[in-house]
PASEBA-1860 file (N, C-alpha, C; in nm, 3 decimals):
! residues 291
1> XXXXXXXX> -2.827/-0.014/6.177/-2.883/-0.133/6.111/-2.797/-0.253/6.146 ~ -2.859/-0.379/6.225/-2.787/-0.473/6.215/-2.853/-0.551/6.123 ~ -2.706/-0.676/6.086/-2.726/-0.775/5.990/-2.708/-0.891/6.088 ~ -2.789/-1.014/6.071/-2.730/-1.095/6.165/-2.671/-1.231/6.058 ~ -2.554/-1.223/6.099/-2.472/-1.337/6.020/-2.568/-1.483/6.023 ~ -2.615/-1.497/6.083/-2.666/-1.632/6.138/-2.775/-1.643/6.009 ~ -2.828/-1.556/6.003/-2.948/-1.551/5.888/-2.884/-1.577/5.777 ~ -2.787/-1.573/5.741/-2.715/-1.563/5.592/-2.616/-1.665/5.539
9> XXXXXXXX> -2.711/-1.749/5.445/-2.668/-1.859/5.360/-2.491/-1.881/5.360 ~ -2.470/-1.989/5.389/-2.324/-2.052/5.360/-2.259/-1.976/5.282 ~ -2.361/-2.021/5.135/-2.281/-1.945/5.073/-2.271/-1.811/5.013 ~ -2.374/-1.754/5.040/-2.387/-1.594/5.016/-2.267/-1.513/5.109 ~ -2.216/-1.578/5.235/-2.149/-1.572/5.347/-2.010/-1.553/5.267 ~ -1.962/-1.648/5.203/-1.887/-1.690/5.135/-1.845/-1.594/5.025 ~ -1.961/-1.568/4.960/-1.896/-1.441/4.827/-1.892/-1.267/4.902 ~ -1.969/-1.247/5.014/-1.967/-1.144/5.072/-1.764/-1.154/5.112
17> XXXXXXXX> -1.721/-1.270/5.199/-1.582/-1.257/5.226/-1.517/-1.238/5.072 ~ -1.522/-1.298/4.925/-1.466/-1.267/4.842/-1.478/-1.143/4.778 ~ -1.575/-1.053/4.806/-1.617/-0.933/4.775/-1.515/-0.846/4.820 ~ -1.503/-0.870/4.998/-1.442/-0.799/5.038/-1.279/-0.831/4.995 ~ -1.224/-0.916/4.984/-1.082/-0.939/4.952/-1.070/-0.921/4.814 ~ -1.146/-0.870/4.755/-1.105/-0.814/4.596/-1.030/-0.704/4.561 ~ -1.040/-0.614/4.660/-0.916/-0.475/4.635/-0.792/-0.540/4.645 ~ -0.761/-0.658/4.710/-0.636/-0.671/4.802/-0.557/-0.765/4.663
25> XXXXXXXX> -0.651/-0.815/4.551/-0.618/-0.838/4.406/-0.511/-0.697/4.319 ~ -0.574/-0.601/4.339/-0.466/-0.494/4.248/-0.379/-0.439/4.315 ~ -0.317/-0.545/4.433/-0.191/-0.534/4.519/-0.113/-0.606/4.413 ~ -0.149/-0.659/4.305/-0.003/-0.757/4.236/0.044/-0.641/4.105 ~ 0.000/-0.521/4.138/0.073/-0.412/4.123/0.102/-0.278/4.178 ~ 0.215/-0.317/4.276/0.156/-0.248/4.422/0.243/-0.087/4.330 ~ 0.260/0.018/4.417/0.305/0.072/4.418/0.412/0.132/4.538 ~ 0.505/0.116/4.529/0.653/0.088/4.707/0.611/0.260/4.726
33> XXXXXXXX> 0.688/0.324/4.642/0.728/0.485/4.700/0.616/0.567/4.659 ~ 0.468/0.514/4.606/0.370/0.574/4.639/0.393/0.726/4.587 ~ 0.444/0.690/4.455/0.485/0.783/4.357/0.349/0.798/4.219 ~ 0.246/0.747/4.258/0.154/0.703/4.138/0.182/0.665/4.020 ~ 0.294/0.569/4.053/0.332/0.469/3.887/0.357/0.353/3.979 ~ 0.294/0.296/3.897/0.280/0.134/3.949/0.413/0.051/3.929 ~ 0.477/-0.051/4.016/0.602/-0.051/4.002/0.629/-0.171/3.901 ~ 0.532/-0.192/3.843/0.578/-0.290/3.736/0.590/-0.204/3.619
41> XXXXXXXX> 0.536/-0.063/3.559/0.511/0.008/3.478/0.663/0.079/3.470 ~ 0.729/0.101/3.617/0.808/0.222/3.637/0.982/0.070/3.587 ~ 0.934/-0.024/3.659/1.033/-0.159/3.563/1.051/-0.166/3.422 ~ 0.966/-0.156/3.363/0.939/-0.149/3.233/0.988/-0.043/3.174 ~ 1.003/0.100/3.233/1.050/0.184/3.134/1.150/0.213/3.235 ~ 1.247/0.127/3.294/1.412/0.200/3.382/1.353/0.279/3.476 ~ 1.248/0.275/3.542/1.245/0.403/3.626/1.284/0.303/3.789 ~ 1.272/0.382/3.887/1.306/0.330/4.006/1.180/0.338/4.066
49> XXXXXXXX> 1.091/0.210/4.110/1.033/0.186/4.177/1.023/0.215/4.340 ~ 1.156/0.283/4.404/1.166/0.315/4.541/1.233/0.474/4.519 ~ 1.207/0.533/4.459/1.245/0.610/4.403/1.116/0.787/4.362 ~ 1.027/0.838/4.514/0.949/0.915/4.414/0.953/0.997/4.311 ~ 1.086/1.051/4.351/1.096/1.182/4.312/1.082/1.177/4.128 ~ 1.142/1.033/4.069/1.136/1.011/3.953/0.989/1.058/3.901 ~ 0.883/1.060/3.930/0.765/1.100/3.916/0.767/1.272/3.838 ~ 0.829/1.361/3.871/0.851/1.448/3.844/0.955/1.477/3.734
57> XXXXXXXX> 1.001/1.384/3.680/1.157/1.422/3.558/1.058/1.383/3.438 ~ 1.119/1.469/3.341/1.081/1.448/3.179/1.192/1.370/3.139 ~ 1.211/1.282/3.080/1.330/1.182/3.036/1.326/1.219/2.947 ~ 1.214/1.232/2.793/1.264/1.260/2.726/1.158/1.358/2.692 ~ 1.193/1.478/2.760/1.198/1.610/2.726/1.068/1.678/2.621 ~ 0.936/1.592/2.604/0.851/1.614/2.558/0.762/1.706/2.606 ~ 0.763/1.756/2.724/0.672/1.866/2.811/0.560/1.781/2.907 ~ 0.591/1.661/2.913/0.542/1.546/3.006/0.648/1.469/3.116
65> XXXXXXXX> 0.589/1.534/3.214/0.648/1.390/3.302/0.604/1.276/3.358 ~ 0.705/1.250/3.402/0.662/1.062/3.424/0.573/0.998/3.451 ~ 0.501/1.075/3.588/0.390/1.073/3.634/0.249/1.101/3.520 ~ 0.282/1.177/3.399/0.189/1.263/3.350/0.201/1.159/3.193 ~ 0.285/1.104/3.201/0.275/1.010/3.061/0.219/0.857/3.112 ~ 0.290/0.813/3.273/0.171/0.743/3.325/0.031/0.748/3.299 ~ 0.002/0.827/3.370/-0.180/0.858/3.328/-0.224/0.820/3.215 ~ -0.136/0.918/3.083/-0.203/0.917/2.964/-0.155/0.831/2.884
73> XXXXXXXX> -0.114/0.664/2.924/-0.065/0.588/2.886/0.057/0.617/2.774 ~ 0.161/0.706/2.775/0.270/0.727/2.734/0.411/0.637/2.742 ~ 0.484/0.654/2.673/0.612/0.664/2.702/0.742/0.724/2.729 ~ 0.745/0.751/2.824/0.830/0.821/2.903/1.000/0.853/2.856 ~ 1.018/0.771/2.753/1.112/0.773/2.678/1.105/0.773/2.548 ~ 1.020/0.867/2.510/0.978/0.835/2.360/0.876/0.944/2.364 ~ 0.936/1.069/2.266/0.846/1.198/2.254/0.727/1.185/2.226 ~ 0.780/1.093/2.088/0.613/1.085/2.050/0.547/0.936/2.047
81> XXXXXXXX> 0.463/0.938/2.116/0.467/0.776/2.160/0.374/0.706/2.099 ~ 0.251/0.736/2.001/0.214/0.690/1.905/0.253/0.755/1.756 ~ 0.324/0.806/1.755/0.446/0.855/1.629/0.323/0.911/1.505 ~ 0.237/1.012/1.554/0.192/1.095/1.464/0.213/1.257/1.432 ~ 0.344/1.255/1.496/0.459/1.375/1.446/0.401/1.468/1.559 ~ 0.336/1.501/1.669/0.322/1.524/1.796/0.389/1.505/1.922 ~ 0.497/1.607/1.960/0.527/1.557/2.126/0.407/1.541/2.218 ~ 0.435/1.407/2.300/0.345/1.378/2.403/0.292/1.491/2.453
89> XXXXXXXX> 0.385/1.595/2.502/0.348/1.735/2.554/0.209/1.804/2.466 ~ 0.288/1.844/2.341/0.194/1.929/2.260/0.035/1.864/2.254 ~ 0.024/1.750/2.260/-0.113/1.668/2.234/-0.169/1.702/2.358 ~ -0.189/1.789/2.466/-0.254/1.832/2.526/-0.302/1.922/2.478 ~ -0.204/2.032/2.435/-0.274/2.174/2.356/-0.376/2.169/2.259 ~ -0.348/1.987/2.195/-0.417/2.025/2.093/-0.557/1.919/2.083 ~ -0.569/1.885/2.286/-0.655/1.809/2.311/-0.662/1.645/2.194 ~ -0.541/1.603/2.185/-0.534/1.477/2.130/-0.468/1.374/2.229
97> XXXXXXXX> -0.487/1.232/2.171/-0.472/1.147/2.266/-0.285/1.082/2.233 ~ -0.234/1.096/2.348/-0.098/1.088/2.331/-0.069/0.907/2.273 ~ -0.152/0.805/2.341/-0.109/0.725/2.229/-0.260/0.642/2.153 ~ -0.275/0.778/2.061/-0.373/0.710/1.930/-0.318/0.847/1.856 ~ -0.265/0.743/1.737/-0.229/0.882/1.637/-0.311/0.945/1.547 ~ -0.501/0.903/1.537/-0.568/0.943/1.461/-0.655/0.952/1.578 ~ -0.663/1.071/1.671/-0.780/1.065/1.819/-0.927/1.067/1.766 ~ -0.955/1.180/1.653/-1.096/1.130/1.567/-1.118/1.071/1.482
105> XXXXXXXX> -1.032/1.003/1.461/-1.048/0.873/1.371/-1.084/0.909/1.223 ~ -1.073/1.016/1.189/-1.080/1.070/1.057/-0.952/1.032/0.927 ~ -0.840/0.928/0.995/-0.761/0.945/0.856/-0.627/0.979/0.856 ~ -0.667/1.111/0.915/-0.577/1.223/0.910/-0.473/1.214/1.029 ~ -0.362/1.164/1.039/-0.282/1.175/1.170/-0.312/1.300/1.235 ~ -0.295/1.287/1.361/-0.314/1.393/1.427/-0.210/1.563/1.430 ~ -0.103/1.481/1.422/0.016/1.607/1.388/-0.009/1.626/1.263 ~ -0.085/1.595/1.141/-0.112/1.721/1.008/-0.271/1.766/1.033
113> XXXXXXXX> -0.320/1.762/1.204/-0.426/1.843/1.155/-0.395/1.986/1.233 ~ -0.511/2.079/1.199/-0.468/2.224/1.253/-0.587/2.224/1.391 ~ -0.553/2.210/1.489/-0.629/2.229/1.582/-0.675/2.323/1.635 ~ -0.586/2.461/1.586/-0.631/2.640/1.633/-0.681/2.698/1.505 ~ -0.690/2.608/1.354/-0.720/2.662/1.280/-0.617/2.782/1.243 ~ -0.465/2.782/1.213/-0.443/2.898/1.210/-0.329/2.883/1.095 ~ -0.357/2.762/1.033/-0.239/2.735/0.927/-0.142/2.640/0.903 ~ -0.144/2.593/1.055/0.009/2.561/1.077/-0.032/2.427/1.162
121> XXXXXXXX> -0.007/2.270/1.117/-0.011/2.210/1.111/0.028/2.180/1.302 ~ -0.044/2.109/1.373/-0.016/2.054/1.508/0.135/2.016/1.548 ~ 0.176/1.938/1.431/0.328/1.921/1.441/0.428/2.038/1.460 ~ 0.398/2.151/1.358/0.491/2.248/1.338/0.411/2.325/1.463 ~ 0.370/2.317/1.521/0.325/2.495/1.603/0.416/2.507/1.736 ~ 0.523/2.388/1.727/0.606/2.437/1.871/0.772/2.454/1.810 ~ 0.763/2.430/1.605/0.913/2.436/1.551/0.947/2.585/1.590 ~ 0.860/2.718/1.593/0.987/2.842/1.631/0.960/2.849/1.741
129> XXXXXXXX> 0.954/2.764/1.845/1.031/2.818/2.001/1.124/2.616/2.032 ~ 1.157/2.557/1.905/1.241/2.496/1.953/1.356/2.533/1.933 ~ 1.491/2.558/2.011/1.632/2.594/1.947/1.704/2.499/1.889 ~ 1.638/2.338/1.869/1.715/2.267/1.857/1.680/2.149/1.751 ~ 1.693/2.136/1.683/1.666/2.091/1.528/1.624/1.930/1.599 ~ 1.755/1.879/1.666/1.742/1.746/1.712/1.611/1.726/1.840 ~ 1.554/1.833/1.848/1.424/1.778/1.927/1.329/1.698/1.940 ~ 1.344/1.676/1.727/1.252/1.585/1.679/1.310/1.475/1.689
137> XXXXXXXX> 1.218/1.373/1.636/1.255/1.247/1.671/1.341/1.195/1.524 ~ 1.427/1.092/1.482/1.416/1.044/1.338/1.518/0.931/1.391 ~ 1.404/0.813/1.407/1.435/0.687/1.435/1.530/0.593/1.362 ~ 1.500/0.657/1.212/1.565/0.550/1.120/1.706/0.631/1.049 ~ 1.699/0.721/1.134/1.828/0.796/1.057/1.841/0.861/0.949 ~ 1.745/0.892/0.900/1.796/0.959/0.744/1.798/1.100/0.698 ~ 1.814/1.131/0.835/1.796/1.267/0.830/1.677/1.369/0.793 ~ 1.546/1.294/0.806/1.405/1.334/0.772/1.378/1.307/0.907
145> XXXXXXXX> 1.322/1.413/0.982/1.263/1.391/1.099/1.110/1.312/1.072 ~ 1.074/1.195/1.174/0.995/1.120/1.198/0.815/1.236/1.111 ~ 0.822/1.335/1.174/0.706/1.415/1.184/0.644/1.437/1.010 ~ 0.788/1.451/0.955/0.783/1.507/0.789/0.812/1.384/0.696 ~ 0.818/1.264/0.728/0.809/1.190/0.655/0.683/1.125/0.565 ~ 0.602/1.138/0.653/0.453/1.105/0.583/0.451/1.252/0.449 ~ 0.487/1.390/0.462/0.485/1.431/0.401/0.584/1.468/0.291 ~ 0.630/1.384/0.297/0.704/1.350/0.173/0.696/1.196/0.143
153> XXXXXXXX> 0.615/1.123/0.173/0.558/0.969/0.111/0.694/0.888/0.145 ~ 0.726/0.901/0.268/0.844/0.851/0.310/0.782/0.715/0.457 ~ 0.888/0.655/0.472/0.816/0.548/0.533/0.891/0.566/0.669 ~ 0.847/0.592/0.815/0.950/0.628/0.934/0.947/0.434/0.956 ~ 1.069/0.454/0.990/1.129/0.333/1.069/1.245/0.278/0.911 ~ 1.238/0.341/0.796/1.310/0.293/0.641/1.380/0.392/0.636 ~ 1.487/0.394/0.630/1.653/0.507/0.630/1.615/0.515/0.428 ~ 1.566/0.426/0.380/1.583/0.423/0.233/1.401/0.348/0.130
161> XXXXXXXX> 1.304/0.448/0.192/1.193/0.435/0.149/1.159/0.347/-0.032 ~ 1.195/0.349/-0.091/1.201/0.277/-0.212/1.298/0.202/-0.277 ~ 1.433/0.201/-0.155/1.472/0.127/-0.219/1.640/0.111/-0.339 ~ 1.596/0.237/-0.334/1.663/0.264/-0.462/1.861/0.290/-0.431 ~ 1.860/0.299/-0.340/1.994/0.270/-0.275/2.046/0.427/-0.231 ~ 1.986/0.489/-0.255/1.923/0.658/-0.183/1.918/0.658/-0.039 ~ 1.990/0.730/0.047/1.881/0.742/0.204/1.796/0.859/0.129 ~ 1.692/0.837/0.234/1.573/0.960/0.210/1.575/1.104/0.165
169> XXXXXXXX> 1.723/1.126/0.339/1.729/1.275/0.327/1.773/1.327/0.234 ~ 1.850/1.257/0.136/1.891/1.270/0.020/1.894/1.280/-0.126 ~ 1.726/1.269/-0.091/1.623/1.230/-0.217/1.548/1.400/-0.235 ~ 1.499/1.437/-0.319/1.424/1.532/-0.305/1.281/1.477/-0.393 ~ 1.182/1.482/-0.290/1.075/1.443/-0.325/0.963/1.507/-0.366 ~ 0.986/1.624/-0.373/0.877/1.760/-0.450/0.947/1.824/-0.546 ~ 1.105/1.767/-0.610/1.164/1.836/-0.716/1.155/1.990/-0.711 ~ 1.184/2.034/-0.600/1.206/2.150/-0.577/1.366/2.206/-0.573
177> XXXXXXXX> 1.487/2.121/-0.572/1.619/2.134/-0.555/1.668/2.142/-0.473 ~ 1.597/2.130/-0.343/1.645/2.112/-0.223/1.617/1.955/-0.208 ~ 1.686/1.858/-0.141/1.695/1.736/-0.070/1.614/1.793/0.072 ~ 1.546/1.629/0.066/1.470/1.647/0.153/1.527/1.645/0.329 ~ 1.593/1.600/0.319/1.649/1.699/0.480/1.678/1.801/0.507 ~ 1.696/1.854/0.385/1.715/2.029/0.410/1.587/2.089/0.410 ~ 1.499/2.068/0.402/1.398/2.120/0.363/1.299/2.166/0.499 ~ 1.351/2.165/0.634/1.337/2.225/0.712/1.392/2.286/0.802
185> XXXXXXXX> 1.537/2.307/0.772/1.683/2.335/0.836/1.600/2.517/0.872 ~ 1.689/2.467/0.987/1.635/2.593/1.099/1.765/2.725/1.001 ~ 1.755/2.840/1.033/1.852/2.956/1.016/1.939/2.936/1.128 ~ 1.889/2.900/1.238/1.961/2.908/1.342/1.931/2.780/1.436 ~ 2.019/2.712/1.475/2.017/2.628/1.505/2.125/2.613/1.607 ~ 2.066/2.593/1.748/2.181/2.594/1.885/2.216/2.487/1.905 ~ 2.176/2.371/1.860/2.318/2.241/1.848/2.291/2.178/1.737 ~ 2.350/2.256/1.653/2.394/2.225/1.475/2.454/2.133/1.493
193> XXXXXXXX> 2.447/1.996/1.394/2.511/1.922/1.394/2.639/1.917/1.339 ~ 2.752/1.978/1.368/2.872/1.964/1.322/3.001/1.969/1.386 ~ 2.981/1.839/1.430/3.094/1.787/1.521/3.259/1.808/1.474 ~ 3.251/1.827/1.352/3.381/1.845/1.304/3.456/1.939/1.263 ~ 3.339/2.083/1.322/3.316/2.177/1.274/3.402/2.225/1.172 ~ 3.360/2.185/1.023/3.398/2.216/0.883/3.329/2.335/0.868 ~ 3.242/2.335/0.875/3.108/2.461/0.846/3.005/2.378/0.820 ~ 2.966/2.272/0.808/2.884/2.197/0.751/2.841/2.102/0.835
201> XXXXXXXX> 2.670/2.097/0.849/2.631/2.024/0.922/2.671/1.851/0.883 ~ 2.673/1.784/0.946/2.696/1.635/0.939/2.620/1.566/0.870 ~ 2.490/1.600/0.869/2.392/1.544/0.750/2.442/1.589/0.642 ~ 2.510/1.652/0.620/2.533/1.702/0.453/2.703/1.583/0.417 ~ 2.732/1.636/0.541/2.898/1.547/0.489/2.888/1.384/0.406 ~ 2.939/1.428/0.260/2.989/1.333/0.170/2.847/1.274/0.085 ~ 2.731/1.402/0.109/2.616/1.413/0.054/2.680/1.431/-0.133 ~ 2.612/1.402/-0.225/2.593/1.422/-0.340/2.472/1.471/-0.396
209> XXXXXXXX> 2.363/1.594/-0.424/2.335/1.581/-0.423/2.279/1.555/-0.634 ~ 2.389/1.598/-0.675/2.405/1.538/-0.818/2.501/1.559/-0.889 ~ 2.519/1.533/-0.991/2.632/1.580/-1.052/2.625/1.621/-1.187 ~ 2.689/1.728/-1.188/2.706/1.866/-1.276/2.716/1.812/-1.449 ~ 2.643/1.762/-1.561/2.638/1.756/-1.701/2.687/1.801/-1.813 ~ 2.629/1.922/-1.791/2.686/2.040/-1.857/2.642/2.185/-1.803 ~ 2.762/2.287/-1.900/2.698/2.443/-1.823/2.767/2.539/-1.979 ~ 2.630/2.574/-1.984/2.672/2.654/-2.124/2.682/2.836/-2.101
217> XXXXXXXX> 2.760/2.850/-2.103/2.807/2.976/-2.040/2.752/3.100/-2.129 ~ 2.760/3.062/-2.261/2.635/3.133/-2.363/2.484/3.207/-2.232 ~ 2.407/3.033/-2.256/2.326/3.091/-2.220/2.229/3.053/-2.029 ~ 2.395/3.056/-2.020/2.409/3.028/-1.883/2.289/2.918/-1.821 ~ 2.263/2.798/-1.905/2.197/2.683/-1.818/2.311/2.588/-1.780 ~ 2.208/2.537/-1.637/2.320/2.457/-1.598/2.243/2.321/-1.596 ~ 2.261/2.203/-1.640/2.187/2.095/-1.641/2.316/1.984/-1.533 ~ 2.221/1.904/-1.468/2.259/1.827/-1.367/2.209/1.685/-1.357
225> XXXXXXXX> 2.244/1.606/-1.331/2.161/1.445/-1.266/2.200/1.414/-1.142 ~ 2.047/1.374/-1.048/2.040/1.329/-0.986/2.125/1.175/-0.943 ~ 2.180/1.117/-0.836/2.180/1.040/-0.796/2.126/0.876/-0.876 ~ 1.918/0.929/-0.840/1.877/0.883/-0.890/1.850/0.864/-1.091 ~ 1.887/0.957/-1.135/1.912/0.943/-1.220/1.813/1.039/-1.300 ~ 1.736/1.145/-1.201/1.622/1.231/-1.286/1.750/1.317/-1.329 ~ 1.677/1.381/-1.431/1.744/1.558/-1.511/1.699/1.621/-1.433 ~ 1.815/1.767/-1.395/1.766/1.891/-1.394/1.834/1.987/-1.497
233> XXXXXXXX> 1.789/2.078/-1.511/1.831/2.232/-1.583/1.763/2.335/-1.523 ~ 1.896/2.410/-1.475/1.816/2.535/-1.393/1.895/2.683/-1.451 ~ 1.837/2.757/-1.491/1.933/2.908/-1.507/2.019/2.919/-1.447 ~ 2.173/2.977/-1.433/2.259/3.043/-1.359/2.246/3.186/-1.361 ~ 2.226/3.295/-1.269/2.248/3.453/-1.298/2.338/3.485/-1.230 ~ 2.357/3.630/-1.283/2.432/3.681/-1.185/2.437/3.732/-1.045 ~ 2.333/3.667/-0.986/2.305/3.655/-0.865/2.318/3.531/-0.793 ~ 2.366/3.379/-0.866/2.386/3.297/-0.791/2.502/3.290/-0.702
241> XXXXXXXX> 2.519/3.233/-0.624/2.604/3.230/-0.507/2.697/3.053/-0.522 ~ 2.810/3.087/-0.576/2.852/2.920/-0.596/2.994/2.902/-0.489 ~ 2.991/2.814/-0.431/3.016/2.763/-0.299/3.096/2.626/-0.296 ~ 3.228/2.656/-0.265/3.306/2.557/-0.313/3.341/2.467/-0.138 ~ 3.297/2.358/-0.145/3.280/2.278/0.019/3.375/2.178/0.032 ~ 3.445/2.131/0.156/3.537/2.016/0.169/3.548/2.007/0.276 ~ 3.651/1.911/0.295/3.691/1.870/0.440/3.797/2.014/0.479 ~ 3.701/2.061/0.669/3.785/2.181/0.734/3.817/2.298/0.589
249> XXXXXXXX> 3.715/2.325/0.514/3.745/2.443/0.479/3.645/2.462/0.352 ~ 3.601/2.638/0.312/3.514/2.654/0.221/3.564/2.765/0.162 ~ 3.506/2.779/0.047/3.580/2.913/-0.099/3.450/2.933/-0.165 ~ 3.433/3.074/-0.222/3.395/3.103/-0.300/3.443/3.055/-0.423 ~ 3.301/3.063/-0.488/3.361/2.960/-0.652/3.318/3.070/-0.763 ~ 3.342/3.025/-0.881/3.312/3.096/-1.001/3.232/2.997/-1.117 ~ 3.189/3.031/-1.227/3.152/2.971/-1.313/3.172/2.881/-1.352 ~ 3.352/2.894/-1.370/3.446/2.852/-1.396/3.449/2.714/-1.354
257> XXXXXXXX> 3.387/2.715/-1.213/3.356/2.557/-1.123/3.291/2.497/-1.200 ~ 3.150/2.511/-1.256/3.058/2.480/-1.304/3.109/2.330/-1.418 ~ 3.172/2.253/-1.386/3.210/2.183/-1.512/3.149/2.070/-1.491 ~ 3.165/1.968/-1.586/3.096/1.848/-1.614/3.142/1.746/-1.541 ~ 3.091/1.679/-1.420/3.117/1.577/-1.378/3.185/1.634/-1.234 ~ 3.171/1.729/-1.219/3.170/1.798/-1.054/3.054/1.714/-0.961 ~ 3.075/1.723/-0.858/2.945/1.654/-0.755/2.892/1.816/-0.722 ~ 2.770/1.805/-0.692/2.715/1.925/-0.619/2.611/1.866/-0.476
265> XXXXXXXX> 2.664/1.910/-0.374/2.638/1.928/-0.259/2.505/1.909/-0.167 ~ 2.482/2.037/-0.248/2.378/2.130/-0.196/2.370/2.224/-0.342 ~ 2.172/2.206/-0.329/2.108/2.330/-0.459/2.016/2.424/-0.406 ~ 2.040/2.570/-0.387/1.897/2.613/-0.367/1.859/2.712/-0.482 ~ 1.700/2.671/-0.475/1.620/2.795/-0.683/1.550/2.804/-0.602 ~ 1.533/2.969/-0.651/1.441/3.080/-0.617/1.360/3.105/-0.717 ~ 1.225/3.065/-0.740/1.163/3.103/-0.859/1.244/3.065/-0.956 ~ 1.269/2.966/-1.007/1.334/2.956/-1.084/1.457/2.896/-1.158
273> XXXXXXXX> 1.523/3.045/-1.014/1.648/3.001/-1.131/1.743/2.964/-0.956 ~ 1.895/2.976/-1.021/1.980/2.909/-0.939/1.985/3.021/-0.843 ~ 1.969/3.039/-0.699/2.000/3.097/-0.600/2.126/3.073/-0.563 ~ 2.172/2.893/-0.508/2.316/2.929/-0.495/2.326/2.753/-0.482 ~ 2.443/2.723/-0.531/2.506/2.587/-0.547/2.594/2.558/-0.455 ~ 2.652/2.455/-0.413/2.798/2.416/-0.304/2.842/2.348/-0.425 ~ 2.959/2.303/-0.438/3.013/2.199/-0.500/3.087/2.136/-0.462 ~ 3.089/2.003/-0.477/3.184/1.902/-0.389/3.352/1.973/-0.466
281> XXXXXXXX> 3.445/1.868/-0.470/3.570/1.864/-0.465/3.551/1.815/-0.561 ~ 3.648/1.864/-0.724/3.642/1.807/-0.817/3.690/1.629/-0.834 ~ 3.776/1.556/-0.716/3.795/1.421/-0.705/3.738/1.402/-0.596 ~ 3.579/1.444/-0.544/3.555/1.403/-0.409/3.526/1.226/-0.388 ~ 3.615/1.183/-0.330/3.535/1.025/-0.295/3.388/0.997/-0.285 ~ 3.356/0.886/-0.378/3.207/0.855/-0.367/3.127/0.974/-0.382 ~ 3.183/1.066/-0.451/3.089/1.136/-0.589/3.022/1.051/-0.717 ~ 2.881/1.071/-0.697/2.875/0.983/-0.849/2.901/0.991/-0.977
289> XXX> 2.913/0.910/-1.047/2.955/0.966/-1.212/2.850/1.019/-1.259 ~ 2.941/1.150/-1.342/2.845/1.219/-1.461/2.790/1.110/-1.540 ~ 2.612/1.090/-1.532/2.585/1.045/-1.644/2.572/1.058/-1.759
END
């Protein structure tokens, strides 16, 4: 088929040449090493624009690489990159969109829904094959990973959600007696945080988590206040486990510990009653007062 130029209007002539020079427009994001990340994209997040091989590294270790958080408009340095308690990675498995944190628009972040139906929340279905507590993300420090803060009415990016002069992890927000950073502490954990190695992870060091009221040895209750200033009273048996904690070193304790205006640590109740207590140092610094 010929066309004969001669037949064809000035200016029809004219937009046919702009037609054709329109690809040569998404050259003002070229790509050099032809790594499929565009080199203004690969600027933007530190990567090296002359550089392919970068295409292939996980930076931050989400089960995506560079190339692969490209595509799915990710961040390459940032697990979870619309922060609905999902690694970029896992939101494939669970066919969600790595950055929209509600992909059906139902409400519901995407990491508290169950996508296999099998119980266990999108977020949690990769916690027992992680070895490493710090996998998760927790931006604001408070020792509540990013993922579990919505479920505990906690605010990610606020070290101190209400305010109250509390960090988070330190709050217990289902009055269960555990503080809420403990409240998903691995058994085992291959880089425990405890740089100082006391025995005690670093989130806990110079924790309060109340202090001791009274303890009536009669009829063995032990009543406590919070920080914040709630009551507790919990049974003591002869099955609790009391746990005397400090700087570089730990003791078994006795009842005897149990006195008024002690700091306590760490609480864990079993049905009930007291499973097992830590107790600070009867003059521990920045213990709060018995109220």
């Amino acid at each position: 088929m010929r066309i004969r130029t001669a037949a064809i209007p000035a200016g029809v002539a004219l937009f046919l040449v702009t037609a054709v020079a329109g690809p040569a427009t998404a050259a003002a994001s070229p790509d050099t090493d032809r790594d499929g990340m565009s080199n203004a994209w690969e600027k933007a997040h530190k990567l090296n624009p002359r550089n392919a091989a970068d295409a292939k590294t996980d930076l931050d270790q989400d089960g995506l690489n560079n190339l692969a958080e490209y595509r799915l408009k990710g961040n390459p340095r940032d697990e979870d990159t619309d922060n609905d308690g999902q690694d970029d990675g896992d939101e494939r498995s669970s066919r969600t969109r790595v950055d929209k944190a509600d992909t059906d628009g139902d409400r519901v972040p995407d990491g508290d829904e169950d996508a296999d139906r099998d119980g266990i929340a999108n977020e949690d279905e990769d916690d027992a094959t992680e070895a490493c507590k710090a996998d998760d993300d927790d931006v604001d420090g408070d020792n509540v990973d990013d993922e579990d803060e919505n479920e505990q009415r906690l605010k990610v990016g606020s070290a101190d959600s209400d305010r109250d002069g509390i960090r988070d992890g330190d709050e217990d927000a289902d009055g269960d007696g555990e503080a809420n950073e403990d409240e998903d502490d691995l058994v085992v954990d291959k880089c425990s945080g405890d740089r100082n190695g006391d025995g005690r992870d670093d989130e806990d060091a110079g924790d309060a988590f109340g202090t001791i009221t009274s303890y009536d040895a009669d009829s063995g209750v032990l009543s406590l206040v919070a920080p914040n200033g709630r009551q507790l009273t919990v049974p003591v048996t002869d099955e609790t486990e009391i746990e005397l904690v400090g700087p570089g070193k730990d003791a078994d304790g006795t009842v005897e510990d149990l006195q008024a205006g002690r700091g306590v640590a760490e609480l864990d109740i079993e049905d009930g009653a007291l499973e097992e207590i830590a107790l600070l140092p009867a003059q521990e610094p920045g213990a709060p007062a018995a109220a």
